[in-house]
C-alpha angles and dihedrals in degrees: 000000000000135000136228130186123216125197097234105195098161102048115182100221126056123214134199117237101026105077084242074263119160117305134181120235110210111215117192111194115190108216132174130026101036094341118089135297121252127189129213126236094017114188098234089194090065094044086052100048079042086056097046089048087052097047089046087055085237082122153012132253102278126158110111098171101050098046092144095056089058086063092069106062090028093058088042096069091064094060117036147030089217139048103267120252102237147352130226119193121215079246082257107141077240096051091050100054092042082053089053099051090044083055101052083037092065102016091243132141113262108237142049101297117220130300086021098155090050096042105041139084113205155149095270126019127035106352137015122207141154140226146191152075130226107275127164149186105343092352103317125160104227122172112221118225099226087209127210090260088054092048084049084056105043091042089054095042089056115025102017138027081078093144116048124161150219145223151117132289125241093189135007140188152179083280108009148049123193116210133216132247099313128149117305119273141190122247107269091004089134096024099143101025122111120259120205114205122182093299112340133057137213142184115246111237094182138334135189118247125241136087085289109039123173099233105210114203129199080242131301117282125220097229092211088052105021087157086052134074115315126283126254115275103258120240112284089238088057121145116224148185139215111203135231110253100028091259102209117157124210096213096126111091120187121196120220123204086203118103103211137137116278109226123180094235089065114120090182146038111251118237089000108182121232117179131034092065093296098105125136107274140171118271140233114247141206145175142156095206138290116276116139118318091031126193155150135191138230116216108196122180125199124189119209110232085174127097098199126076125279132181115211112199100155156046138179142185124236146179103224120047082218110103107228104027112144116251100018118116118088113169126023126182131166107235108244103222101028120226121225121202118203111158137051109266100028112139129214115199122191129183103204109201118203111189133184134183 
């Protein structure tokens, strides 16, 4: 997954307390094994004649290859009123070339410029600060429903969850591990935590109480490509842990082609799809800090493998990448305007903002 900087001067939010000064805004772009594609040796005159084409409505979003460049000025939008003033890679063969395509892009030098740690608000050093609005599919202004199962989430990650447990298992599978002899717990008392096991991690979904519980997961995760196919089952004489806080992370945004009404009781995403690449998949994401009114974004691309028409109003966050899992979902929001997809190779590109205050 790697990680570019961007010089952010024009932020869109101001924000008391840090002089609205320079900030960086951290983009992590998830690449490879379920993550996006990424070329090599783009021609960055031909993606920004693409782009103007898009913006002036001449053509759709199509640039299958190169699934992980969209992500910069789509995210972009999100941040800033003006085009950033440089660009710095995590030094990965992948950050670098996505550095490269977001300099030519914007015509801007590639590296921290000078004075960085006196000039520069960011996530970690001498200031911290966020930016963003909502934004949506082609530029849209949505408004996210934060539901009752994401409030159950948020509350436990940072007020609850404060005791988790470890142990070993005495049986594992593709859903489930079963634990040794721990302390006794009550029926459902870690659904939704995270449980690491050897080398792989999964949300509990539900697990039976006692000194010796079957813990059941959503599936076990590859902590390298958690976006990607599922993880190994892990031995069957594992130790795990279940941490303290109940760290689940909404990064997994599905897209629906049903108009309907969000409510914050929802626990799914009506009419999700789930094939011709439109299949529920992790996020970039991307943040400056978080200063009121703090925020990040989720970026998510999704490239039509279809030929007939479909009509996208809808996207939503979850915790698991498995459609269906109970107590997922944490944010849902309609698409205004809509997107429609109609031909193979069509790409629909969406910048989630999530605010606080």
């Amino acid at each position: 997954m790697p990680t570019l900087e961007f010089g952010n001067h024009s932020r869109l939010s101001p924000l008391p307390g840090t002089e609205n000064g320079p900030a960086v805004t951290t983009v992590n772009i998830p690449t490879g094994d379920g993550g996006l594609t990424l070329g090599s040796g783009m021609d960055v005159e031909d993606f920004r004649r693409h782009l103007r084409e898009v913006h002036s409505g001449q053509h759709p979003v199509e640039w299958p290859e190169q699934e992980a460049a969209l992500v910069i000025p789509s995210m972009w939008g999100a941040h800033a009123s003006e085009p950033p003033k440089w660009v710095a890679s995590d030094g990965s063969p992948e950050g670098d070339e996505l550095a490269r395509i977001g300099s030519e892009l914007y015509q801007i030098p590639v590296g921290r410029p000078g004075l960085f740690d006196d000039l520069y608000y960011r996530r970690v050093g001498k200031h911290t600060l966020i930016t963003g609005v909502p934004a949506g599919v082609y530029g849209c202004d949505p408004q996210a429903i934060f539901t009752n199962v994401g409030r159950e989430v948020w509350s436990n990650s940072l007020g609850g969850g404060q005791v988790g447990t470890s142990g070993t298992a005495t049986g594992t599978s593709v859903t489930t591990l079963t634990s040794g002899a721990i302390t006794s717990v009550t029926s459902n008392q870690y659904a939704e935590y995270r449980l690491t096991a050897g080398t792989v991690w999964g949300n509990i979904v539900s697990h039976t109480s006692g000194t010796t519980p079957v813990f059941t997961v959503d599936r076990w995760y590859n902590p390298a490509t958690p976006g990607g196919s599922a993880g190994s089952t892990p031995s069957s004489s594992s130790t795990f842990l279940i941490s303290d806080g109940g760290a689940s992370s909404a990064w997994f945004v599905g897209i629906g082609n049903t108009s309907f009404t969000p409510s914050a009781t929802d626990t799914s995403l009506t009419g999700e799809q789930t094939t011709q690449g439109l299949v529920r998949k992790i996020a970039p994401f991307a943040i400056t800090s978080a200063v009121a009114p703090a925020s990040y974004t989720l970026t998510p691309v999704w490239t039509y493998t279809g030929s007939t028409s479909i009509t996208l109003y809808s996207v939503a966050c979850f915790t698991s990448m498995v459609v269906g899992t109970a107590n997922s979902m944490v944010f849902e929001t309609l698409l205004s305007p809509t997107a429609t997809v109609t031909t193979n190779g069509q790409q629909v590109v969406v910048t989630e903002a999530v605010t606080g205050s």
